[in-house]
PyMOL CGO cylinders between C-alpha atoms (Angstrom):
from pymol import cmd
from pymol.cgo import CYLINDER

trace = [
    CYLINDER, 0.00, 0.00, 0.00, 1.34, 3.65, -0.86, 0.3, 1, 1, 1, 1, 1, 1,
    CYLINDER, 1.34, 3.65, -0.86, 1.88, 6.32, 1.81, 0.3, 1, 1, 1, 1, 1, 1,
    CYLINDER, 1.88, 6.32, 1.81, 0.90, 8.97, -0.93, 0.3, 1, 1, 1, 1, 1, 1,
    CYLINDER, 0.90, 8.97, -0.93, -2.17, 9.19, -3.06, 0.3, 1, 1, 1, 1, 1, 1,
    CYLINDER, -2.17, 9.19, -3.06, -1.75, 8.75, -6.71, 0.3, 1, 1, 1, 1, 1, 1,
    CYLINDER, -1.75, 8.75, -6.71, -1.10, 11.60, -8.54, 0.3, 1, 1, 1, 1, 1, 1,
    CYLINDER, -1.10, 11.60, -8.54, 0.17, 13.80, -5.52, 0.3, 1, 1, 1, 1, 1, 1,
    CYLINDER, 0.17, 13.80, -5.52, 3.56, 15.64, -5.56, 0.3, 1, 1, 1, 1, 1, 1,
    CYLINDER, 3.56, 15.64, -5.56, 3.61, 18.48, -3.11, 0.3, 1, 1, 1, 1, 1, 1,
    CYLINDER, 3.61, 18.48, -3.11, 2.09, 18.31, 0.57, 0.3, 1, 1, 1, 1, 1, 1,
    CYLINDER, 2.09, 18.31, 0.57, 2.23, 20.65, 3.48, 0.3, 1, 1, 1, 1, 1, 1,
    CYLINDER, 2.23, 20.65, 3.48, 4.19, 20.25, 6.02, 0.3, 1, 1, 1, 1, 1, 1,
    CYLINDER, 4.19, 20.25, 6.02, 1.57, 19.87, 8.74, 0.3, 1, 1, 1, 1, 1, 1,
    CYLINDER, 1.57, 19.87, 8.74, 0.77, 16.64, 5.61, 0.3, 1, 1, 1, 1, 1, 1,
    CYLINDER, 0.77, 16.64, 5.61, 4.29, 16.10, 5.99, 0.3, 1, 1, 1, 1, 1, 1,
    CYLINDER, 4.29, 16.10, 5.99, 5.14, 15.97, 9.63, 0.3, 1, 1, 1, 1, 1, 1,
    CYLINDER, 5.14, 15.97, 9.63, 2.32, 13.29, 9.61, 0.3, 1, 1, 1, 1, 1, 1,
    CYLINDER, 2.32, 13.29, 9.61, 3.47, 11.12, 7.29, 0.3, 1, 1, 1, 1, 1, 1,
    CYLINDER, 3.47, 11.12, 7.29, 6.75, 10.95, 9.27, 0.3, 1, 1, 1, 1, 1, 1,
    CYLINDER, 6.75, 10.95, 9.27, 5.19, 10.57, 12.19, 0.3, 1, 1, 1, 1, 1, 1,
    CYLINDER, 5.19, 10.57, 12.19, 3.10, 7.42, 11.05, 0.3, 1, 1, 1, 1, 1, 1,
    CYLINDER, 3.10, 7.42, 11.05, 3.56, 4.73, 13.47, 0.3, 1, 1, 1, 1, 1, 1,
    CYLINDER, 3.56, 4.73, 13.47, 2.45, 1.44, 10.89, 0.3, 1, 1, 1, 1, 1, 1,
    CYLINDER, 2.45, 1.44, 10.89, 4.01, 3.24, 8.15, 0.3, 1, 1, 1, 1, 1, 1,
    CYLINDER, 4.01, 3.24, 8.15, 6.67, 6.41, 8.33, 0.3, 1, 1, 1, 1, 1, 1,
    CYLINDER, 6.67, 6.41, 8.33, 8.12, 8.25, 5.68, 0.3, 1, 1, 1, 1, 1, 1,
    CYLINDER, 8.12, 8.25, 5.68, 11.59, 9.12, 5.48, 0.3, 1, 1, 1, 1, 1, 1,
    CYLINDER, 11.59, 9.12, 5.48, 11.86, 13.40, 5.54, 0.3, 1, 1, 1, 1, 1, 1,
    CYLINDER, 11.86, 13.40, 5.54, 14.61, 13.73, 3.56, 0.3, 1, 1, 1, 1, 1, 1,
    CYLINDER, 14.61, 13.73, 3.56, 16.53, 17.20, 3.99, 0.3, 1, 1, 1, 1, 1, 1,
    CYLINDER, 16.53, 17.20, 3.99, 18.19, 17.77, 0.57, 0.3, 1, 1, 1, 1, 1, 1,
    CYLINDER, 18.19, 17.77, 0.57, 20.02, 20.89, 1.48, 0.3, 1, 1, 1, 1, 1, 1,
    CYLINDER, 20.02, 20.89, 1.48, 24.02, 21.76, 1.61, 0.3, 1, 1, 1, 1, 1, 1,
    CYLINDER, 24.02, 21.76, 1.61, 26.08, 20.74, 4.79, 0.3, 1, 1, 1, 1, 1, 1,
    CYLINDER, 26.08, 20.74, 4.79, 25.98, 24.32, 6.32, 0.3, 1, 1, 1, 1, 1, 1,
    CYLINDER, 25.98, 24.32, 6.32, 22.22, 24.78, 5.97, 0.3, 1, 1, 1, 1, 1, 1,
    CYLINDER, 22.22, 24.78, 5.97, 21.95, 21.41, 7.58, 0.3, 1, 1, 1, 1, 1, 1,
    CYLINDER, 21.95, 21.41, 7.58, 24.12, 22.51, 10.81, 0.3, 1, 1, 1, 1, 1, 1,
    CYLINDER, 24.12, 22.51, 10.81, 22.49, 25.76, 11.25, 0.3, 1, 1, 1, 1, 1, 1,
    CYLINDER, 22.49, 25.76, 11.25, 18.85, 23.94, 11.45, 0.3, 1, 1, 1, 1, 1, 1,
    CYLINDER, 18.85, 23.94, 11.45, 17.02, 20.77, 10.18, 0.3, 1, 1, 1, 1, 1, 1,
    CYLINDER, 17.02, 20.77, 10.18, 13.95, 18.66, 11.29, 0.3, 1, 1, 1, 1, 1, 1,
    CYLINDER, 13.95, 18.66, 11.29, 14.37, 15.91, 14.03, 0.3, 1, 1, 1, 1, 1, 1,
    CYLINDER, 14.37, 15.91, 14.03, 14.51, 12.74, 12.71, 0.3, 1, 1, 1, 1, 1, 1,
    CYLINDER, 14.51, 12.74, 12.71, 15.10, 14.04, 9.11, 0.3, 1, 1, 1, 1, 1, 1,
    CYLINDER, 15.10, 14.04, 9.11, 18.15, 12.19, 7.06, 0.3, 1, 1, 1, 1, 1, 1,
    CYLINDER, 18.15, 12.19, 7.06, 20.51, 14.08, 5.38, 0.3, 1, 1, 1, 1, 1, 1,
    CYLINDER, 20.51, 14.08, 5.38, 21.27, 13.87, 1.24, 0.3, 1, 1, 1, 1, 1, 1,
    CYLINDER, 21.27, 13.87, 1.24, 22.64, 17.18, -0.35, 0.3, 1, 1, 1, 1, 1, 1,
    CYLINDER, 22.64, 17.18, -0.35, 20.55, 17.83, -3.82, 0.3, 1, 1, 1, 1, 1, 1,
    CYLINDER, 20.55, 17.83, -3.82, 24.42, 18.36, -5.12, 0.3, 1, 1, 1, 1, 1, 1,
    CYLINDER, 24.42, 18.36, -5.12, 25.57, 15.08, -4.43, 0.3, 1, 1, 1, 1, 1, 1,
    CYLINDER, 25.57, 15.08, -4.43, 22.18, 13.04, -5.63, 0.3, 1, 1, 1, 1, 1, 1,
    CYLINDER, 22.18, 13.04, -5.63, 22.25, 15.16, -9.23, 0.3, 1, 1, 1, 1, 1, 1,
    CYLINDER, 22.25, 15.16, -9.23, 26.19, 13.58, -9.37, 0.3, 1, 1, 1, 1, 1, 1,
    CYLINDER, 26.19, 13.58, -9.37, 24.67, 10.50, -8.95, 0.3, 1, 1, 1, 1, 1, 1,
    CYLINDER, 24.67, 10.50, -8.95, 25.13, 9.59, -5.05, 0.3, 1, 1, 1, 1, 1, 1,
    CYLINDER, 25.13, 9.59, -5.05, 22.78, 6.72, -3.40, 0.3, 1, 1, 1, 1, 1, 1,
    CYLINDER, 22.78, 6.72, -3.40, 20.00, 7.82, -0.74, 0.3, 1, 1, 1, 1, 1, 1,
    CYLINDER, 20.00, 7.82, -0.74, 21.57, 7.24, 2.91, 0.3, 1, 1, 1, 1, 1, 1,
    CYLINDER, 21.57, 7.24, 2.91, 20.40, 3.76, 4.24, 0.3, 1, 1, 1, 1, 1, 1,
    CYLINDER, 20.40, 3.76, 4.24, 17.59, 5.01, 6.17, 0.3, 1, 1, 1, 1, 1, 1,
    CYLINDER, 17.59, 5.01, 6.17, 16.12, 6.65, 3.42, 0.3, 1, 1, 1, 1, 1, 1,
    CYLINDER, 16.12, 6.65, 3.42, 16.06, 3.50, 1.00, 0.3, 1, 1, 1, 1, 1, 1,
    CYLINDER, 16.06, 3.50, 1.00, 13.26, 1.59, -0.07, 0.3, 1, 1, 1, 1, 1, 1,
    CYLINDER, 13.26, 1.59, -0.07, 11.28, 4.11, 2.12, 0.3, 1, 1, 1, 1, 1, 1,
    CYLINDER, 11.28, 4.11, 2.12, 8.31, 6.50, 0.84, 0.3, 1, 1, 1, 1, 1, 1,
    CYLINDER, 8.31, 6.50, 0.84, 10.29, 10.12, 0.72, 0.3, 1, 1, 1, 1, 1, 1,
    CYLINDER, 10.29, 10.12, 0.72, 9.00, 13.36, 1.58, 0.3, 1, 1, 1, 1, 1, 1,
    CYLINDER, 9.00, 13.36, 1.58, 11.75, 15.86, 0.46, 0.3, 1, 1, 1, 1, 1, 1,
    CYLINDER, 11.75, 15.86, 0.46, 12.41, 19.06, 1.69, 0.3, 1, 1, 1, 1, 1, 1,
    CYLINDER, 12.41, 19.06, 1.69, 14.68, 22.06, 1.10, 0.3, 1, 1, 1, 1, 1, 1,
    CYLINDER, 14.68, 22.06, 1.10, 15.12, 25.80, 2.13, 0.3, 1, 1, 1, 1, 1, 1,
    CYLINDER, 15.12, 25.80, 2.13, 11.86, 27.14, -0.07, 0.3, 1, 1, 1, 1, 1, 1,
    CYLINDER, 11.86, 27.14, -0.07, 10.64, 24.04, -2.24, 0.3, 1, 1, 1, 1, 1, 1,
    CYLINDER, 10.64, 24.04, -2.24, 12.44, 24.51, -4.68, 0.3, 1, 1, 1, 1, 1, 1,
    CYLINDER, 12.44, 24.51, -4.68, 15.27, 22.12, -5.21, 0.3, 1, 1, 1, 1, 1, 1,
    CYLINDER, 15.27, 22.12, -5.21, 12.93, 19.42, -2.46, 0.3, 1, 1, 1, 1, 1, 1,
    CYLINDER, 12.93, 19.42, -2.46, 11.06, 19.56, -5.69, 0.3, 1, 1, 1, 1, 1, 1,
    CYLINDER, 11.06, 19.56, -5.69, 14.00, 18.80, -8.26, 0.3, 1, 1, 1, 1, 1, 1,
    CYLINDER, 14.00, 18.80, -8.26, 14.85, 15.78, -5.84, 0.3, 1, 1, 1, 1, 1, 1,
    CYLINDER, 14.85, 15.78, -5.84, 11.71, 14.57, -5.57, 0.3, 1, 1, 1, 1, 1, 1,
    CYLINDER, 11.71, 14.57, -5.57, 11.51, 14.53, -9.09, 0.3, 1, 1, 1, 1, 1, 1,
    CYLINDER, 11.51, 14.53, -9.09, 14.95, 13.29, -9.44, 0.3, 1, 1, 1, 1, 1, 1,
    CYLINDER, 14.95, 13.29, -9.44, 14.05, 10.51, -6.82, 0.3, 1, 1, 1, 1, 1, 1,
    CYLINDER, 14.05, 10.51, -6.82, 11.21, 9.32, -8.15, 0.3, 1, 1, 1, 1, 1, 1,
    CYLINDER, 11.21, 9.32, -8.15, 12.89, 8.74, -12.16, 0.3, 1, 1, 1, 1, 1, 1,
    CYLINDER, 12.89, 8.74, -12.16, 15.39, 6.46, -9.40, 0.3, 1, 1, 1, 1, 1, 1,
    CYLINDER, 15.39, 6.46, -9.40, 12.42, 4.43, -8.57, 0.3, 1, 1, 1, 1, 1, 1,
    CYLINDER, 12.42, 4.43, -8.57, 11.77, 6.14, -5.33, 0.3, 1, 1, 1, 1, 1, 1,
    CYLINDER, 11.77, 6.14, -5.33, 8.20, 7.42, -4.04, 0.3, 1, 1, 1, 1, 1, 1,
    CYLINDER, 8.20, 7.42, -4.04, 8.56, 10.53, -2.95, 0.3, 1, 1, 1, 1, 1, 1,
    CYLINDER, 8.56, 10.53, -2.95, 6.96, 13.92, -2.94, 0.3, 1, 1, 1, 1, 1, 1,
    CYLINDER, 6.96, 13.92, -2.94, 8.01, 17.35, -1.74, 0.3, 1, 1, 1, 1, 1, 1,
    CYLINDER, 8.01, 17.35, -1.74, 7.15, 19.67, 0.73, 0.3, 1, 1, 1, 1, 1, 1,
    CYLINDER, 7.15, 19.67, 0.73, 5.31, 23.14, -0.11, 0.3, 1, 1, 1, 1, 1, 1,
    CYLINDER, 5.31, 23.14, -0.11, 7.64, 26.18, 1.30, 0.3, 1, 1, 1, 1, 1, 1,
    CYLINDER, 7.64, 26.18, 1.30, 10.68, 24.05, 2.23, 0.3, 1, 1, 1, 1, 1, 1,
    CYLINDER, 10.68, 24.05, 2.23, 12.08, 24.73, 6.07, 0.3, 1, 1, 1, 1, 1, 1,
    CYLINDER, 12.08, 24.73, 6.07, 11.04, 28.28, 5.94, 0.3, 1, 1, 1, 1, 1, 1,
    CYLINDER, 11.04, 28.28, 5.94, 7.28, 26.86, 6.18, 0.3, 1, 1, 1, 1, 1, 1,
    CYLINDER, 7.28, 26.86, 6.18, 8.18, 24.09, 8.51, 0.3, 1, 1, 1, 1, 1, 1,
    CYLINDER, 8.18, 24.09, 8.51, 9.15, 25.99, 10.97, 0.3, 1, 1, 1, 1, 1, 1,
    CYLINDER, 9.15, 25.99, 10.97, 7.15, 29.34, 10.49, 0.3, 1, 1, 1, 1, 1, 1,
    CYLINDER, 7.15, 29.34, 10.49, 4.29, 26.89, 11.42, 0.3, 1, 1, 1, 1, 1, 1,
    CYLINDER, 4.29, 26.89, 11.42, 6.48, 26.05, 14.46, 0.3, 1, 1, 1, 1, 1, 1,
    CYLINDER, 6.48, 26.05, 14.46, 7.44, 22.74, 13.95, 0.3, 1, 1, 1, 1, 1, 1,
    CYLINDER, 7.44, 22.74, 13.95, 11.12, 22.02, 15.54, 0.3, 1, 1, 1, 1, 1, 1,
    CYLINDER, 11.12, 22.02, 15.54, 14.57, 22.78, 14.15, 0.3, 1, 1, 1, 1, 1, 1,
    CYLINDER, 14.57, 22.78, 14.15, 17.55, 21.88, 15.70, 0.3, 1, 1, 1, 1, 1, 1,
    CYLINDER, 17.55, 21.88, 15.70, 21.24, 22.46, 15.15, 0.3, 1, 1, 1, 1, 1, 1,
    CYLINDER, 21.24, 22.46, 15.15, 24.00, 19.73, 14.39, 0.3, 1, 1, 1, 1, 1, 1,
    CYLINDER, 24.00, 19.73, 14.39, 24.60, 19.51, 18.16, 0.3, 1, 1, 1, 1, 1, 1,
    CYLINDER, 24.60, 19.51, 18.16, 20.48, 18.78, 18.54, 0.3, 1, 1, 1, 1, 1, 1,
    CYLINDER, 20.48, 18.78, 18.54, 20.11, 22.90, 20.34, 0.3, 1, 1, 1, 1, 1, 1,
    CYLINDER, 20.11, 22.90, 20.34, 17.31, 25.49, 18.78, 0.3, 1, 1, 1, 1, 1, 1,
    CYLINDER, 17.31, 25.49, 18.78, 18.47, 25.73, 14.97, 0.3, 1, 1, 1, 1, 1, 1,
    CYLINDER, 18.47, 25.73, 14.97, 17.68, 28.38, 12.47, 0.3, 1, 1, 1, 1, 1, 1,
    CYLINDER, 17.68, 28.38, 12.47, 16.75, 28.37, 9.22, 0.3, 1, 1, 1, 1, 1, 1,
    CYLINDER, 16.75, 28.37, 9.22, 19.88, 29.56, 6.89, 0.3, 1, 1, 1, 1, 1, 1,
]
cmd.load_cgo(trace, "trace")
């Protein structure tokens, strides 16, 4: 059974933090941006794979294979090049709508590398 409806692309990330949150099923949020974006602030939980290195041609990270993907960036915009990208790989996986900005403007948590109070960079 899919995690995502047929058809669908994009979610929020109130859909998003849901699907990852899924206790029979969880998605993998997969955090696409650079290394110093990541260290300044990411999602608990999420699993790091730079956009840069899967457009060269780099695997997923083991927790993030043969898992349903919801990608996310800074905006949405390259979380919806990877998602893309991804899913030509075989993957399913859809992107979030407004990136990290969103997530946490609707107060979801970021933390830094060291797991304090990130930002958004």
């Amino acid at each position: 059974m899919s995690l995502f409806r047929r058809g669908e692309d994009r979610v929020t990330v109130d859909q998003a933090r849901r699907r990852v949150q899924d206790a029979e099923a969880p998605a993998v949020l997969l955090d696409v941006r650079e290394q110093d974006e990541w260290n300044a602030g990411h999602a608990p939980g999420a699993v790091h794979a730079p956009l840069s290195r899967l457009t060269a041609g780099a695997m997923l990270p083991d927790a993030a294979r043969e898992r349903p993907l919801v990608v996310i960036c800074r905006s949405g915009n390259r979380s919806r090049q990877a998602a893309g990208l991804l899913a030509g790989r075989g993957a399913e996986a859809v992107d979030v709508k407004g990136g990290m900005k969103a997530w946490a403007a609707a107060g979801h948590p970021v933390v830094d590398g060291r797991g304090n109070h990130g930002s958004i960079a």
